[in-house]
MARPA-911782 format. One line per 10 residues: number of its first residue (from 0); their letters; for each residue x, z, y of C-alpha. Coordinates in pm, whole numbers, plus 32768, in hexadecimal, padded with zeros to 4 digits. Each point is the difference from the previous one (the first is absolute). Layout:
BEGIN
NUM> a> X/Z/Y; ...
END
This chain:
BEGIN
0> xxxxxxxxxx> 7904/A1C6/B09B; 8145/7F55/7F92; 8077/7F96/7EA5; 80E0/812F/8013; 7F02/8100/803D; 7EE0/7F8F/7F04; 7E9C/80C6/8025; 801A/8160/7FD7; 7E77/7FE2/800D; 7F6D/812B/7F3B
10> xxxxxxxxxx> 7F4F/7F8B/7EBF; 7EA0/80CD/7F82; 7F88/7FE8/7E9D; 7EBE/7F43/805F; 7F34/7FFF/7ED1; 8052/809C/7E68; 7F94/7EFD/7F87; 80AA/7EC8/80B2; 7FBD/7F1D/7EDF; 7E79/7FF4/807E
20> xxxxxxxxxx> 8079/7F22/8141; 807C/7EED/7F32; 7EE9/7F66/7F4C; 7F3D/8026/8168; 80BA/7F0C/807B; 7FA5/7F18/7F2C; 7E67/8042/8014; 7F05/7F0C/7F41; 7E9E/7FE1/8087; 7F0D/8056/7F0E
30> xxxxxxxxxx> 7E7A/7FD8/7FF1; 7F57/80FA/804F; 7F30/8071/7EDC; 7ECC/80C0/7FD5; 800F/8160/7FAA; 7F7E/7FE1/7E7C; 7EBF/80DA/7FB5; 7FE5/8093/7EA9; 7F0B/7FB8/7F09; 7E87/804E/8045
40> xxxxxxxxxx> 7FB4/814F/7F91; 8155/8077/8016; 7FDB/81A8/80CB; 80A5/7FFE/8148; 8148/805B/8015; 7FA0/8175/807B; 7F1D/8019/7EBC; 812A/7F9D/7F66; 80E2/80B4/808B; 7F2C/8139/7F8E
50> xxxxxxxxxx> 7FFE/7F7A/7E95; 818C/8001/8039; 7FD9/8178/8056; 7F15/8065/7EF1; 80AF/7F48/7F03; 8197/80B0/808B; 7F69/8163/803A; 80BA/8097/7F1C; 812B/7F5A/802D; 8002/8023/8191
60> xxxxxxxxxx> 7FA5/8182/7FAC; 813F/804B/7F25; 80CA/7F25/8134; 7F7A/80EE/8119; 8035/8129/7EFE; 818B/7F6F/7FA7; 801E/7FCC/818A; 7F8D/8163/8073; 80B7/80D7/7EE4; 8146/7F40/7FDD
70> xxxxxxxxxx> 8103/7FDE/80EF; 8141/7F28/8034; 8102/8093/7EF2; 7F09/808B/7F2A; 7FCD/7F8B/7E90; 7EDB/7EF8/8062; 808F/7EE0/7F39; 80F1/8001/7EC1; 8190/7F83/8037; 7FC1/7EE6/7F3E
80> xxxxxxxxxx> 7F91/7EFE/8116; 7EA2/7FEE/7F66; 7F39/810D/80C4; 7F56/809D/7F1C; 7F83/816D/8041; 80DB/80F7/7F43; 7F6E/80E4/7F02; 8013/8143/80FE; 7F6A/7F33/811F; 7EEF/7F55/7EFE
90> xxxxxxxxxx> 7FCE/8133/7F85; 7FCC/80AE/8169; 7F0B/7EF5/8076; 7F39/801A/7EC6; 7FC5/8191/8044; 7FBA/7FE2/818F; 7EF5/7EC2/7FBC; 7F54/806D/7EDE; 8082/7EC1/7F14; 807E/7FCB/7EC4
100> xxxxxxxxxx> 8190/7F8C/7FC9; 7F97/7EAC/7F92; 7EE9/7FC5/810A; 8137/8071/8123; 80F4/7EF8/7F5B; 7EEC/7EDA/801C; 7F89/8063/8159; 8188/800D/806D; 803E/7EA0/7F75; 7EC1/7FA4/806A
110> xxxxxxxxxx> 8077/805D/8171; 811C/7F34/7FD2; 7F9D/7EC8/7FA4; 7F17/800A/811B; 8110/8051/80F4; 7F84/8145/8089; 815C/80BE/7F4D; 8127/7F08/805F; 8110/803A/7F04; 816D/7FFE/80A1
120> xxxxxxxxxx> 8131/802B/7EF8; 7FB3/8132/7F6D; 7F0A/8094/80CB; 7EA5/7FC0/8075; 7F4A/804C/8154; 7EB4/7FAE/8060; 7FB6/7E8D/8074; 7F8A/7F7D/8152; 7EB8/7F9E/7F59; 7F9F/8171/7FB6
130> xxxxxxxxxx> 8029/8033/8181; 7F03/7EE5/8032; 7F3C/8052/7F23; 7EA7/809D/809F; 8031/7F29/8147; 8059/7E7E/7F62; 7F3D/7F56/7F08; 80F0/7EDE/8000; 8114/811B/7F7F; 7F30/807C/7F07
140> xxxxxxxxxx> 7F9D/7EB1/7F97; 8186/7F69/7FFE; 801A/8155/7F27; 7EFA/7F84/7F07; 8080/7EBD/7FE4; 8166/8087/7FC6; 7F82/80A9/7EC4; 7F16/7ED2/7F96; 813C/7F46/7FF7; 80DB/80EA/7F3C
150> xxxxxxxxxx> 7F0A/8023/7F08; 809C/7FDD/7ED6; 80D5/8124/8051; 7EB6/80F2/804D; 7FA9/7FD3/7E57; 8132/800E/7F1D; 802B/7EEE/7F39; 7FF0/7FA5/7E66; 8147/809C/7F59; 7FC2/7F20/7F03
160> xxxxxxxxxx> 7FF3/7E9B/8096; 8113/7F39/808A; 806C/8034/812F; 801F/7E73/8059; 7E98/7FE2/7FAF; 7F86/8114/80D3; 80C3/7F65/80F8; 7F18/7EC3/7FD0; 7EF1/80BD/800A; 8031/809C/8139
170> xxxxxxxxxx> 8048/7EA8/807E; 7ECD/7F5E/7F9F; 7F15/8108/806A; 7FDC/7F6E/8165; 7F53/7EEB/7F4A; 7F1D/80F5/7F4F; 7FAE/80A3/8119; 7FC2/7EE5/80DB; 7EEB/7F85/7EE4; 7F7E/8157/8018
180> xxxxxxxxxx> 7FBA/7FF3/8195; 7F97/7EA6/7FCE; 7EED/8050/7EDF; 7F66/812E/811F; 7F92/80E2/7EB2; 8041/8072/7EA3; 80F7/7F24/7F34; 7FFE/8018/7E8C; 815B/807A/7F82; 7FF1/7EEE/7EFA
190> xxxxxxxxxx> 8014/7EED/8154; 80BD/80D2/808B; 8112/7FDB/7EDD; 7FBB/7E97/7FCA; 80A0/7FB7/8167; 8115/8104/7FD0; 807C/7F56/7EE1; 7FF5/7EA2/80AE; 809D/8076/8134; 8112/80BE/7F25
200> xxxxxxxxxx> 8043/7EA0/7F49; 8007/7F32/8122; 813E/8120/8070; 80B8/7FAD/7EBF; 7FC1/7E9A/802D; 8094/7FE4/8185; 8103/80AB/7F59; 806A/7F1D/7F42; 8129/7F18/804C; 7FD4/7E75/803F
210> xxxxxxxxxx> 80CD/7F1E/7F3E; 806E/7EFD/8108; 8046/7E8D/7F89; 7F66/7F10/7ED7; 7F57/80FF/7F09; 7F65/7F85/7EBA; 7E7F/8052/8023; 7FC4/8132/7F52; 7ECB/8008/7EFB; 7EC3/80A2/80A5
220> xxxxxxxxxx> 7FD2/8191/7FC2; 7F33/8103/7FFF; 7FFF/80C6/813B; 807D/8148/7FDE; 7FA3/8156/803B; 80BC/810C/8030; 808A/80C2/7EED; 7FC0/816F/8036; 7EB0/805E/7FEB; 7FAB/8036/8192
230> xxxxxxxxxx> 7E91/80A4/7FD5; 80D2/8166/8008; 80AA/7F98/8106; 7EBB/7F79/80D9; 7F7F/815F/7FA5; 8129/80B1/80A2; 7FEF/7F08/813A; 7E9B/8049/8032; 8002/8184/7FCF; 8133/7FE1/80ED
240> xxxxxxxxxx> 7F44/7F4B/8117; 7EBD/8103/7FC3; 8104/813A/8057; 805F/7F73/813D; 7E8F/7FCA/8057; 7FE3/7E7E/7FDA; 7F08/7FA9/7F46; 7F2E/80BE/7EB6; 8009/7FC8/7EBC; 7F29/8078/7EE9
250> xxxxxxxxxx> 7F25/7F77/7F1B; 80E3/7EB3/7F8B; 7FE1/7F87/816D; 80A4/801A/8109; 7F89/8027/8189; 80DB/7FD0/8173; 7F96/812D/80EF; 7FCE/7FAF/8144; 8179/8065/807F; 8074/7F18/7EAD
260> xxxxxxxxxx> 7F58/7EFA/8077; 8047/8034/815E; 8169/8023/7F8E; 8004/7ECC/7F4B; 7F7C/7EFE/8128; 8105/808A/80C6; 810A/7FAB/7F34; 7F3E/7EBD/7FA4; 7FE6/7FBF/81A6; 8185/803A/8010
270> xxxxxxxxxx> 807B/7EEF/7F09; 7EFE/7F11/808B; 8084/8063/8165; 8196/7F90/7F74; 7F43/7EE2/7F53; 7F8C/7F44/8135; 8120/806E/80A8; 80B3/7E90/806A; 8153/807A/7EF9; 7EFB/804B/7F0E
280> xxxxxxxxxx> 80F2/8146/7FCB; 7F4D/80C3/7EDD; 8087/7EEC/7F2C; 8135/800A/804E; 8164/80B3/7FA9; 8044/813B/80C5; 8127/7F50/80FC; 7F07/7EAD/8028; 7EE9/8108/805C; 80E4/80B6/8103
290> xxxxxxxxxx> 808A/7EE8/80A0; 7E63/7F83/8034; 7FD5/8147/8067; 8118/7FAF/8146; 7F2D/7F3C/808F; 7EEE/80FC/801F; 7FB7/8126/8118; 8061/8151/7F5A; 7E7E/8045/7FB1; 7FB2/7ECD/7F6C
300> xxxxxxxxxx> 8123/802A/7F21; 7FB1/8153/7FA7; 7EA8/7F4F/7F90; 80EF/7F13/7F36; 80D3/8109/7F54; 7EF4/80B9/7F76; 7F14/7EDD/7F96; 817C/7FA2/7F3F; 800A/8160/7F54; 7E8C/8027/7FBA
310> xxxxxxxxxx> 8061/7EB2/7F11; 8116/80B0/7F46; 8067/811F/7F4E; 8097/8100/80F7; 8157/802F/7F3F; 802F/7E9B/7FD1; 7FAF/7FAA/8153; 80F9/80F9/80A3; 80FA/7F8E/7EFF; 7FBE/7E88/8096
320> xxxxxxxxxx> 7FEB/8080/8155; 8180/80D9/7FCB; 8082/7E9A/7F8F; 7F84/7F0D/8112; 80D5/813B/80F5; 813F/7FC8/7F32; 7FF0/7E7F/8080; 80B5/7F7D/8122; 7F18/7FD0/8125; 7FEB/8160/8086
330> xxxxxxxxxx> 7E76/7FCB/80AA; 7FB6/7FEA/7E79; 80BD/8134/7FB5; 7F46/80CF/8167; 7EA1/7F5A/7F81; 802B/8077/7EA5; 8022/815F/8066; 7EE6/7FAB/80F7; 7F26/7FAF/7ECC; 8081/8123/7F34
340> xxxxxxxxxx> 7F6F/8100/810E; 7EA8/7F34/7F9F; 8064/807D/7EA3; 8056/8157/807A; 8008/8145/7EEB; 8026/7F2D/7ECB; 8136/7F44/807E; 80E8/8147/8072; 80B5/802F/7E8D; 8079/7E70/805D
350> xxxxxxxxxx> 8046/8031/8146; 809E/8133/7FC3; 80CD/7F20/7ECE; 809D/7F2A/80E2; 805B/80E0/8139; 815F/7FC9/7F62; 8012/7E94/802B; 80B0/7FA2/8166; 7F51/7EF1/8035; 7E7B/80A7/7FF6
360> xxxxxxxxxx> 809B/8174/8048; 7F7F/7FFC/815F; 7ECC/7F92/7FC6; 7FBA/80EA/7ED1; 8055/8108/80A3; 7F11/7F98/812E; 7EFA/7FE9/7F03; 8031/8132/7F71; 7FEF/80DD/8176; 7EB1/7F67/8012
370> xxxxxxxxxx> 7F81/803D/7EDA; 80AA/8167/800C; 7F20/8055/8146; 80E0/7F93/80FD; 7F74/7F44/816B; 8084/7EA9/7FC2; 806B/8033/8162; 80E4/80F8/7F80; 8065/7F5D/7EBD; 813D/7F6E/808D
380> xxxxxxxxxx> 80AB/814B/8023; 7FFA/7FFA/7E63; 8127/7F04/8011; 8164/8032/8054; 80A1/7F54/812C; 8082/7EC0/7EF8; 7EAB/7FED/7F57; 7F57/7FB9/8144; 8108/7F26/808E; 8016/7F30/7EAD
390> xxxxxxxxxx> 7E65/800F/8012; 8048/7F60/8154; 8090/7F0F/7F9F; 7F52/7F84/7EDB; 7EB1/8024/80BD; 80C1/7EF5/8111; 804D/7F48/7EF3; 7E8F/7FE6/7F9E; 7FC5/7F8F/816C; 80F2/7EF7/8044
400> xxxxxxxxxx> 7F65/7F57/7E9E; 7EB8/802E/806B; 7FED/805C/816D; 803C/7F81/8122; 813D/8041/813A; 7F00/80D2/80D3; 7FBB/80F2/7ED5; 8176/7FED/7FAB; 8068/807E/8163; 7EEA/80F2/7FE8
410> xxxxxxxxxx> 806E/80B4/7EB0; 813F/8022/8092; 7F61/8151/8092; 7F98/8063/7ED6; 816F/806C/7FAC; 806A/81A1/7FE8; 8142/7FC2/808F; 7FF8/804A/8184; 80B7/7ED6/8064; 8058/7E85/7F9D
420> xxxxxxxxxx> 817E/8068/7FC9; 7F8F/812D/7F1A; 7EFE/7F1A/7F4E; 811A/7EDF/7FB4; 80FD/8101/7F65; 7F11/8077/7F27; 7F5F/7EC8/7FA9; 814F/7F9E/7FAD; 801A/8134/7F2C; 7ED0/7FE3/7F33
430> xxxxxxxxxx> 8080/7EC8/7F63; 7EB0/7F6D/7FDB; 7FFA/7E7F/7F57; 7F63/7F7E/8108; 80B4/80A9/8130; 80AB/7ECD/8074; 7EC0/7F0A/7FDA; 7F39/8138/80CC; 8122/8008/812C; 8030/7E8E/7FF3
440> xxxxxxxxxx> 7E83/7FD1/8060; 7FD0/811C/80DB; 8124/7F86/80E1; 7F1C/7EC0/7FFB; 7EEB/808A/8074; 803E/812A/80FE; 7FDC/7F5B/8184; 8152/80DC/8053; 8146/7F2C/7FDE; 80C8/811E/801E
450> xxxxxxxxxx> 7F48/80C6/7F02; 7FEC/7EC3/7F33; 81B3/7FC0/800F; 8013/8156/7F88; 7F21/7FF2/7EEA; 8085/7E89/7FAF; 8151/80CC/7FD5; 7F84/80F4/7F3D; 7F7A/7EEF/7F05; 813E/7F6F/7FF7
460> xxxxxxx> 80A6/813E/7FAE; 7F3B/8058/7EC8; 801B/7EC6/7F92; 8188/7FB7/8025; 8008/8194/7F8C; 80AA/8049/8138; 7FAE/8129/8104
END
């Protein structure tokens, strides 16, 4: 091979998701930690797993019915994006089940939630847990958790309160609930109010902004509490949680069932998983937490992502998430999307939001195959020939920051183009920011001088704006 004739090697798209390769090659030993046991007396997670069942019966019933009577093209799911059942189709499954209207509507939303109906733009189609569902107890019991998580959507809300303190609500009902699997038995409501409205103070008060600089001491006051009555809105929270099957309440008291409480130490187990974690990441901002989360195996940072989000509201943490991707190191921008498939249903109207933005289109649109049904093997073919080539290169810019010359060399495979000289015009093309840093270092790194000359020139091209 000459400097005339570079490699006409043929180039294979290796992997869909290249992005996984980088943080792997820069691996952190961990300490091996033993697998946590939940609290004494909690049912085993087949007993569970049957609660699960019970407790979605009717909801997995109207899925099988919505997957065996509707078809692709049919009216299954309203135009508006929200996928709810249509009148006729509400209607319909009413008749052939033996329901009323209103009892169809909650089962269908009740399906939702819990992921066996995945809504896709304006239609819905039954979800891959309602295939698992007789055969895997840990999909029927990700399913239960799914709706234990969204629910204050499962019980609507107060018309008459303020939004911004439902909001506060919502947020400090992991507290709540926490006191509630600690306690192991009925909780008065009163005690149960007496912490919400502590929990919902302390909120306002990290709030607030810090004056920075001499300040004149300000005279001692009361504390506060917050303003709007929140007994109504502990009332809604509560009969919320009791819809979904997590605890009972009756009685002024209020009681965790076993799957609440179950539900509960898990979430409790993830944050103190992130917690001892040596970058402490549940604490930290969403781009700090991804770039701890580098120097982690894919599992373990899986583990990460989701002890993150249990900590957080799921709209403000894909919000966070979308932000640390618009930054400039592109292993942030592949990891973020990493941690919004952790996410998964409830981050699709965002991903599907920024699809339009060049810089994250590639990835959304990756995102959005998978979540759509597609084998992430497959997901590739989703993108046109200048989304994968710009993909390639910002995924080997993510690996000359944080790689290594090996890996460098290696993703070079990784391209669509069939050979170097196809792969250099259209890296040229793509006008990627980082195009010249990307050729500079991979002309560095490959053993092959020839190869190397050639891909030295092409670096000096884009960069002088030659050709």
């Amino acid at each position: 091979m000459t400097s005339r004739n570079p490699r006409d090697s043929r180039l294979r798209l290796v992997s869909p998701r290249p992005l996984a390769a980088a943080p792997r090659a820069v691996t952190q030993r961990r300490t091996s930690r033993p697998a946590p046991r939940p609290p004494e007396g909690t049912p085993p997670p087949a007993e569970l797993a049957r609660m699960a069942r019970t407790g979605l019966s009717d909801a997995a019933r109207v899925a099988r019915w919505a997957d065996a009577a509707l078809r692709p093209g049919r009216d299954d799911a309203t135009p508006d994006g929200k996928g709810a059942l249509s009148d006729a189709t509400a209607e319909r499954a009413a008749t052939e089940l033996g329901l009323t209207l209103v009892q169809v509507r909650a089962d269908w939303d009740t399906a939702r939630l819990a992921g066996l109906i995945e809504v896709h733009g304006d239609s819905a189609r039954p979800g891959w847990r309602l295939r698992a569902w007789s055969r895997d107890d840990s999909a029927v019991l990700r399913g239960w958790v799914a709706l234990f998580d969204a629910w204050s959507l499962a019980h609507p809300e107060p018309s008459d309160r303020e939004p911004a303190t439902v909001a506060e609500v919502v947020s400090a009902m992991p507290q709540v609930l926490s006191f509630l699997q600690l306690s192991a038995g009925p909780v008065p409501v009163e005690q149960l109010l007496d912490l919400l409205e502590q929990r919902v103070t302390e909120l306002r008060t990290e709030r607030c902004e810090v004056a920075y600089g001499p300040q004149p001491e300000p005279a001692p006051e009361p504390v506060e509490t917050p303003d709007t009555p929140l007994a109504p809105l502990l009332d809604w929270a509560l009969h919320a949680l009791a819809s979904v099957g997590a605890l009972t309440y009756g009685d002024a008291q209020a009681t965790l069932t076993p799957l609440g409480s179950w539900a509960v130490w898990v979430k409790l187990e993830q944050i103190c998983v992130a917690a001892q974690s040596p970058a402490g990441n549940i604490e930290q901002s969403a781009e700090d937490m991804l770039r701890g989360c580098a120097q982690l195996r894919p599992n373990a940072a899986r583990a990460e992502y989701r002890a993150w989000l249990a900590a957080r509201p799921v709209g403000s943490a894909v919000t966070e998430l979308l932000a640390a991707a618009r930054g400039e190191d592109a292993l942030t921008r592949g990891l973020a999307f990493e941690a919004l498939r952790v996410v998964g249903a409830p981050a699709e109207p965002d991903v599907r939001a920024v699809a339009d933005e060049s810089w994250l289109r590639p990835y959304a649109l990756l995102w959005l195959a998978e979540h759509e049904g597609h084998d992430p093997e497959d997901a590739h073919e989703v993108l046109t020939r200048a989304e994968s080539t710009w993909l390639w290169v910002d995924t080997a810019a993510a690996v000359a920051d944080h790689g290594d010359a090996p890996l460098l060399v290696r993703h070079l495979e990784s391209a669509v183009q069939p050979t170097v000289p196809a792969l250099l015009d259209e890296v040229r093309a793509v006008g990627h920011p980082r195009t010249v840093q990307v050729l500079v270092a991979l002309a560095a790194a490959h053993p092959d001088p020839a190869l190397a000359k050639a891909v030295r020139r092409a670096a000096f091209q884009v960069h002088t704006g030659g050709s």
